[in-house]
C-alpha positions as CSV (number, residue, x, y, z in Angstrom):
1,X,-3.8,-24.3,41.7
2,X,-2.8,-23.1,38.1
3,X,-5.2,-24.4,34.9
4,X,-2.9,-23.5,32.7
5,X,-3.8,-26.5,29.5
6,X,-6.9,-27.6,31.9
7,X,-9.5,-28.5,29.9
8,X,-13.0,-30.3,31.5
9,X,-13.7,-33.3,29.4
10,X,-16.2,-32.7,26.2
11,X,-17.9,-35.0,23.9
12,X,-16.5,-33.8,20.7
13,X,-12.7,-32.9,20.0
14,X,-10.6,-30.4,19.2
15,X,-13.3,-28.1,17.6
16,X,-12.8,-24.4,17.9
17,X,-15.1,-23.0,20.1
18,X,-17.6,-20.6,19.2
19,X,-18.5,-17.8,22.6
20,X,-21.1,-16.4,20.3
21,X,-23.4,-19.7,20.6
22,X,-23.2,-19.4,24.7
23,X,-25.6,-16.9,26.7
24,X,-24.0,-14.3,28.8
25,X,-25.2,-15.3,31.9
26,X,-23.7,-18.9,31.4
27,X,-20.4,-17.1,30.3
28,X,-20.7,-15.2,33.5
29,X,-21.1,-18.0,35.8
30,X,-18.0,-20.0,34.0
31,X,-15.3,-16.8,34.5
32,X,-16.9,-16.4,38.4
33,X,-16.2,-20.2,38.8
34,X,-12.7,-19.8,36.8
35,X,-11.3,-17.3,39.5
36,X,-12.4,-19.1,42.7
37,X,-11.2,-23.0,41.1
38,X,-8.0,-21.0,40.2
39,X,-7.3,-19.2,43.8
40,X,-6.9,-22.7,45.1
41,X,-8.3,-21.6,48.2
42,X,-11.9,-23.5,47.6
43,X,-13.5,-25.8,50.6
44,X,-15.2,-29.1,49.6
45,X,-18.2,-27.5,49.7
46,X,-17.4,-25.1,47.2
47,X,-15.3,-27.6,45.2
48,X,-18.9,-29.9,45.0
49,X,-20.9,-26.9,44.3
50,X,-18.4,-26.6,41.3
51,X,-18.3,-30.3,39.8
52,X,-22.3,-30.0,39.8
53,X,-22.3,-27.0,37.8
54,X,-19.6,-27.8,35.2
55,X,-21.1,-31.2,34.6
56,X,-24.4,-29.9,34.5
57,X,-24.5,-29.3,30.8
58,X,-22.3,-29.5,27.7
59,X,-22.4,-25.8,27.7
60,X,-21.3,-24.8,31.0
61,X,-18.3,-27.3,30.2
62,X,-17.5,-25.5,27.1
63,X,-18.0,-22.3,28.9
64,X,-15.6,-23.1,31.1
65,X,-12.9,-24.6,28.5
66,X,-13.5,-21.0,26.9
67,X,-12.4,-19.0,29.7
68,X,-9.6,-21.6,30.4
69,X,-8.1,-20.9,26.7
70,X,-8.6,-17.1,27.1
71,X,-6.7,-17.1,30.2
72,X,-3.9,-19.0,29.0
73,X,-3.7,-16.2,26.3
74,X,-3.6,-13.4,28.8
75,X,-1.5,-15.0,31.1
76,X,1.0,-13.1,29.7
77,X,0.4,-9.5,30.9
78,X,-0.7,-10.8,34.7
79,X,2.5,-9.9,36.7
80,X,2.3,-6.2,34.6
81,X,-1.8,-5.6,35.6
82,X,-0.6,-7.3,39.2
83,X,1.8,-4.5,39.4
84,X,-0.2,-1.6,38.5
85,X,-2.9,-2.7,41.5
86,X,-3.4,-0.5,43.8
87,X,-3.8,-1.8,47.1
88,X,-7.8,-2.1,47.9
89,X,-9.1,0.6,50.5
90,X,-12.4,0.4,51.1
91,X,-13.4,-2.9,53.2
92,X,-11.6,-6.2,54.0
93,X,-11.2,-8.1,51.3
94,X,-11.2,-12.1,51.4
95,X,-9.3,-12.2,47.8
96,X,-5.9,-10.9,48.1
97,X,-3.6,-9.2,45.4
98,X,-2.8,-11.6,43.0
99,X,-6.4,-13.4,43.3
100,X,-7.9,-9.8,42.0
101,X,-5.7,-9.3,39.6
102,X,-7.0,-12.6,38.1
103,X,-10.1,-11.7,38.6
104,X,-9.7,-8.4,36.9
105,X,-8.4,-10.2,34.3
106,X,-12.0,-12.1,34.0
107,X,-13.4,-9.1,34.1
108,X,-11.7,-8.2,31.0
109,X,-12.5,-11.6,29.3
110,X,-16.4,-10.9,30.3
111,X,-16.0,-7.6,28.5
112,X,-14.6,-8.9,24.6
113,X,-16.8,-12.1,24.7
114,X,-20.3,-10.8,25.4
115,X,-19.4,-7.5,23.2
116,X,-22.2,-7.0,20.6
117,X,-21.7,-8.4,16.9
118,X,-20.2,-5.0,14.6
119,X,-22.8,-5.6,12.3
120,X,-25.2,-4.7,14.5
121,X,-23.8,-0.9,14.7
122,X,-23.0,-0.9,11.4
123,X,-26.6,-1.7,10.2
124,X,-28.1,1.3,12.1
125,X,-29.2,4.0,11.3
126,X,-29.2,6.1,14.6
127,X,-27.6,4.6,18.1
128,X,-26.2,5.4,21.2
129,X,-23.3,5.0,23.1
130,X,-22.7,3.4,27.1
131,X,-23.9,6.3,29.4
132,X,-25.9,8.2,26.6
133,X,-29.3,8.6,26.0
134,X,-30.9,10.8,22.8
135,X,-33.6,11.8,21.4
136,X,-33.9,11.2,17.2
137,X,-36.8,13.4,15.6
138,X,-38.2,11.2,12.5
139,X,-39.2,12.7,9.5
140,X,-43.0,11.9,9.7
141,X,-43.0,14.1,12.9
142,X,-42.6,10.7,15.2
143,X,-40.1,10.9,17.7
144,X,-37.8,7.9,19.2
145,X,-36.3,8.6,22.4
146,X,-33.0,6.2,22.6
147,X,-32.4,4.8,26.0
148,X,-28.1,4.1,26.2
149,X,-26.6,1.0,24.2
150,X,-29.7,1.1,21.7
151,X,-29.3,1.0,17.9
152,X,-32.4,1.4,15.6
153,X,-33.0,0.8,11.4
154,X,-34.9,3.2,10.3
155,X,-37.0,2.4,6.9
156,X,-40.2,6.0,6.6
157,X,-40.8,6.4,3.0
158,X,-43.9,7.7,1.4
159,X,-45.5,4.2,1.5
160,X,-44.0,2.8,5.1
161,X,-43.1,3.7,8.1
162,X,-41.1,0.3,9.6
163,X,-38.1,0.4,12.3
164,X,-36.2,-2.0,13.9
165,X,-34.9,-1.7,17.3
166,X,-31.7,-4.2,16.9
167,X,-30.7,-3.4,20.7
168,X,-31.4,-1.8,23.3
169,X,-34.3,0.3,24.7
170,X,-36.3,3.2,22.9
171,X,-39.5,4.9,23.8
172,X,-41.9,6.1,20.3
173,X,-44.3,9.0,20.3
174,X,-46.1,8.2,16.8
175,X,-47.1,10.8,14.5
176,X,-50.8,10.0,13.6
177,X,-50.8,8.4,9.9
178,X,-54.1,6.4,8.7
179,X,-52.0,5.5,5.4
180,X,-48.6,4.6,6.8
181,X,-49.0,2.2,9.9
182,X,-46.5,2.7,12.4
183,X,-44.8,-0.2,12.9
184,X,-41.4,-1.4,14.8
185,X,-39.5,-5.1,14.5
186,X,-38.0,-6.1,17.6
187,X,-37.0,-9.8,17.7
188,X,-38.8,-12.1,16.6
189,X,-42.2,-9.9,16.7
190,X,-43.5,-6.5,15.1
191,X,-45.6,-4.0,17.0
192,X,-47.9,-1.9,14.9
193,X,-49.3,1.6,16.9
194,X,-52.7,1.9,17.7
195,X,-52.3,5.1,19.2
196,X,-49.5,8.0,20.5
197,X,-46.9,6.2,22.9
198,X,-45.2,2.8,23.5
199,X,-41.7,1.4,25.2
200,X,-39.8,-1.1,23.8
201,X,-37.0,-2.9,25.6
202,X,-35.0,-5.7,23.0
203,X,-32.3,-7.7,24.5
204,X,-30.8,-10.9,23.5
205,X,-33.4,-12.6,26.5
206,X,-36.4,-11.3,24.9
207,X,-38.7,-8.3,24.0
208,X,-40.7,-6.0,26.5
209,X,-43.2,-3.7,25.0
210,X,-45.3,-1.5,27.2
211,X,-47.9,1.2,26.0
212,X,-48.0,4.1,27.7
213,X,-50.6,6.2,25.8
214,X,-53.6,4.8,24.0
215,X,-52.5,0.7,22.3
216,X,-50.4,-1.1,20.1
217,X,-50.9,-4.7,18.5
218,X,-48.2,-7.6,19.2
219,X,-47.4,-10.2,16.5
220,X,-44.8,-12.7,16.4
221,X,-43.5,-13.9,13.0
222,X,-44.8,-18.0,13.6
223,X,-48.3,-16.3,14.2
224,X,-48.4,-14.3,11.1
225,X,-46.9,-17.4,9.2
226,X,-50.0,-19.2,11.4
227,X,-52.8,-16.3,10.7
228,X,-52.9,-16.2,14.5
229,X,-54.6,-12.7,14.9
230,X,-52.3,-10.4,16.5
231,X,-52.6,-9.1,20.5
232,X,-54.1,-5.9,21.3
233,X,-52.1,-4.1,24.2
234,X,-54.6,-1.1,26.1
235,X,-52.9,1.5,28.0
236,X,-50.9,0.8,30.4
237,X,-50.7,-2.6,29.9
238,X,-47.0,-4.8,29.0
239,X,-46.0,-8.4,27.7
240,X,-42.7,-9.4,26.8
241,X,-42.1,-12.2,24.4
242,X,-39.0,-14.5,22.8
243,X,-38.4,-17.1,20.3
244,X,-38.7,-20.1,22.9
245,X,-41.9,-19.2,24.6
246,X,-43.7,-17.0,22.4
247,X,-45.7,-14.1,24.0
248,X,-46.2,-13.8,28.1
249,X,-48.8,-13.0,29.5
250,X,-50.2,-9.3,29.6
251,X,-49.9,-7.5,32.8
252,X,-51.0,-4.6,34.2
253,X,-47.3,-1.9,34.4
254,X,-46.6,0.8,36.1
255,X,-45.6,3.1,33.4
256,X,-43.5,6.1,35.5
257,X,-41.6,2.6,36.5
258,X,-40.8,1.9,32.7
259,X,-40.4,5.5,31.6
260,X,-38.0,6.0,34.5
261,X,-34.7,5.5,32.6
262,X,-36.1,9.0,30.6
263,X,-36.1,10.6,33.5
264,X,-32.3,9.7,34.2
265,X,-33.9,7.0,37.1
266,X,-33.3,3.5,37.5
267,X,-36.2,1.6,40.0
268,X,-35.4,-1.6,41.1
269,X,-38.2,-3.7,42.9
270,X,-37.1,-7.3,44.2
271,X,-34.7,-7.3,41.4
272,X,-32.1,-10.5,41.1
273,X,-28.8,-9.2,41.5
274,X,-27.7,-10.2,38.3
275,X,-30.2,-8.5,36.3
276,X,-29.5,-5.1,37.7
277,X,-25.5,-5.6,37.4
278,X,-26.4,-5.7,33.7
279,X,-28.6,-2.9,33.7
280,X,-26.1,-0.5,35.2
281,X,-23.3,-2.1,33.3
282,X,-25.1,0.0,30.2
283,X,-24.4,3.5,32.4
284,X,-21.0,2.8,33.3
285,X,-18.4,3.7,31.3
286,X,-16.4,0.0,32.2
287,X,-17.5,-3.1,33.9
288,X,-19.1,-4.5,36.7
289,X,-18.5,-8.2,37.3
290,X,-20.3,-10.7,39.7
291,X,-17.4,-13.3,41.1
292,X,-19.7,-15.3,42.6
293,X,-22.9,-16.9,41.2
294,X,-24.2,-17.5,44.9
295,X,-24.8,-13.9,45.0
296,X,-26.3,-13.2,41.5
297,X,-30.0,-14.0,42.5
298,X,-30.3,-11.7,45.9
299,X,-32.9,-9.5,45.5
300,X,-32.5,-5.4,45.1
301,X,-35.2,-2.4,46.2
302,X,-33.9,0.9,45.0
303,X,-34.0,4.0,42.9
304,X,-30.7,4.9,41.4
305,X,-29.7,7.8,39.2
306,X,-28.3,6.9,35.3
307,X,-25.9,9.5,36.0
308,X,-24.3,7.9,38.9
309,X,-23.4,3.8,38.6
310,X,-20.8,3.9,41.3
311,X,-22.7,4.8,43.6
312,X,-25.6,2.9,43.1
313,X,-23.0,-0.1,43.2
314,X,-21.8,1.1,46.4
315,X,-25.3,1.4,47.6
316,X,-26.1,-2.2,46.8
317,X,-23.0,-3.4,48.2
318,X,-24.0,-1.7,51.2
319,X,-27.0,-3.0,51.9
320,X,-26.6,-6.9,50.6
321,X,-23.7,-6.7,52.7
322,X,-21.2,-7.6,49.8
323,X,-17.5,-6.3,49.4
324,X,-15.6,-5.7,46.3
325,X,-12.1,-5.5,44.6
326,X,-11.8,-2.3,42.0
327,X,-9.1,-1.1,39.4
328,X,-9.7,2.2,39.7
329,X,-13.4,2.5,38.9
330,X,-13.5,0.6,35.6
331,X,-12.9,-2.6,36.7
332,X,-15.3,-3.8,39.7
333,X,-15.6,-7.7,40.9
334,X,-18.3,-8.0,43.0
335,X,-18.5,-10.9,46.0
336,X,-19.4,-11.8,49.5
């Protein structure tokens, strides 16, 4: 079945649609749902799984009218990426040739719609690349280890010392300073140090902070604006925190877990799926794609190496019992 000029009934008309305004997950979900409608090949099963998803919110309908128009747009250069294929040769695969090349094609689509805003790169003042991971010494004698895909604002003056981690993941060993506070924006909250050491992980889901070495304090900008007194994190302790439900609750971390990614280690401990696909998606220098949402919320127990994406994908694969169609090694769908 081709959906070429498909289009799942919407409220409102003939607007252009904006991909910015719809989470990655969601966009996911629709491209993964794209490939299997379009393969023709779904049972009623599937095909009922399906019509309760796109009708289960205006967004997943205009998610899926987004990958629709896309792929109309690329339909163009299908035969020429269906001819470059080679054949798959590692396990029996249940989509065949011209199913993958569609769904490499998704892949693709996944790849320019969730990409990060320009501004945010250009508005940085140090950042790191897929796959790279450094170390920026601060002029007060602080240090801010960047984990890869991270971009930090840097602001140390004689008066202040404020950063803002605008993506990403970044570890800060403070430079002791009565006068100038230490302090780092993330989100929608600020954390001001305490002490020596804290981790910060900003995504567009929400904020982690974990202090590894003496304590920070948590405030979120409706609490200042309510002279809510900020949260004092201890040692070893973590909350994470967004715009919709303010700050979690503060729990106890294992901090060789958090610092792993320093030591070129990813630790996964009844991990959804999903999640860690997106984690090693910031190590790999290309994409790894989820083709079917049934599979996104299994649960994965490993320790990987930064270094080494493939082959903690073919790890995973292994032992969820999953297959998988690859362009070489940039493009790779996963499925059952």
């Amino acid at each position: 079945m081709r959906l070429k000029g498909m289009a799942i009934n919407k409220a409102e008309s003939n607007q252009p649609m904006n991909t910015n305004g719809i989470a990655d997950d969601i966009k996911t979900q629709a491209s993964a749902w794209w490939v299997r409608v379009d393969s023709g090949t779904m049972d009623d099963n599937e095909q009922t799984q399906f019509d309760a998803w796109v009708n289960a919110s205006e967004t997943h309908r205009e998610a899926f009218n987004q990958v629709n128009q896309i792929w109309q747009e690329l339909d163009g250069i299908k035969e020429r990426l269906a001819a470059a294929m080679p054949s798959p040769a590692r396990k029996p695969s249940r989509f065949n040739p011209w199913q993958w090349g569609m769904a490499s094609l998704a892949a693709i689509y996944i790849l320019v719609v969730t990409a990060q805003p320009i501004n945010i790169w250009l508005q940085a003042d140090e950042s790191t690349g897929i796959a790279e991971m450094r170390t920026v010494q601060l002029v007060d004698g602080s240090t801010a280890q960047l984990n890869s895909e991270t971009a930090l604002l840097i602001n140390i003056t004689k008066t202040v010392r404020e950063l803002t981690l605008l993506k990403g993941e970044a570890q800060f060993n403070v430079s002791p300073d009565p006068i100038r506070p230490f302090k780092v924006r993330a989100g929608n909250g600020v954390i001001t140090a305490l002490g020596t050491a804290f981790n910060i992980h900003h995504s567009k889901a929400s904020t982690e902070v974990t202090v590894t070495e003496h304590s920070v304090l948590v405030q979120l900008d409706n609490d200042a604006e309510n002279s809510i007194a900020p949260i004092t994190l201890a040692n070893g302790q973590q909350l994470a925190y967004n715009p919709d439900n303010g700050l979690g609750a503060i729990t106890n971390a294992d901090t060789q877990l958090t610092s792993a990614w320093q030591r070129g280690k990813l630790v996964f401990q009844g991990k959804p799926l999903g999640e860690v696909i997106a984690e090693l998606n910031h190590y790999h220098r290309g994409y790894f794609l989820i083709a079917d949402p049934t599979i996104a919320n299994r649960r994965v127990n490993g320790v990987f190496s930064t270094d080494k994406p493939i082959a903690a994908l073919d790890t995973i694969e292994k032992s969820l019992n999953l297959h998988s169609n690859r362009l070489s090694h940039y493009l790779v769908l996963l499925h059952r």
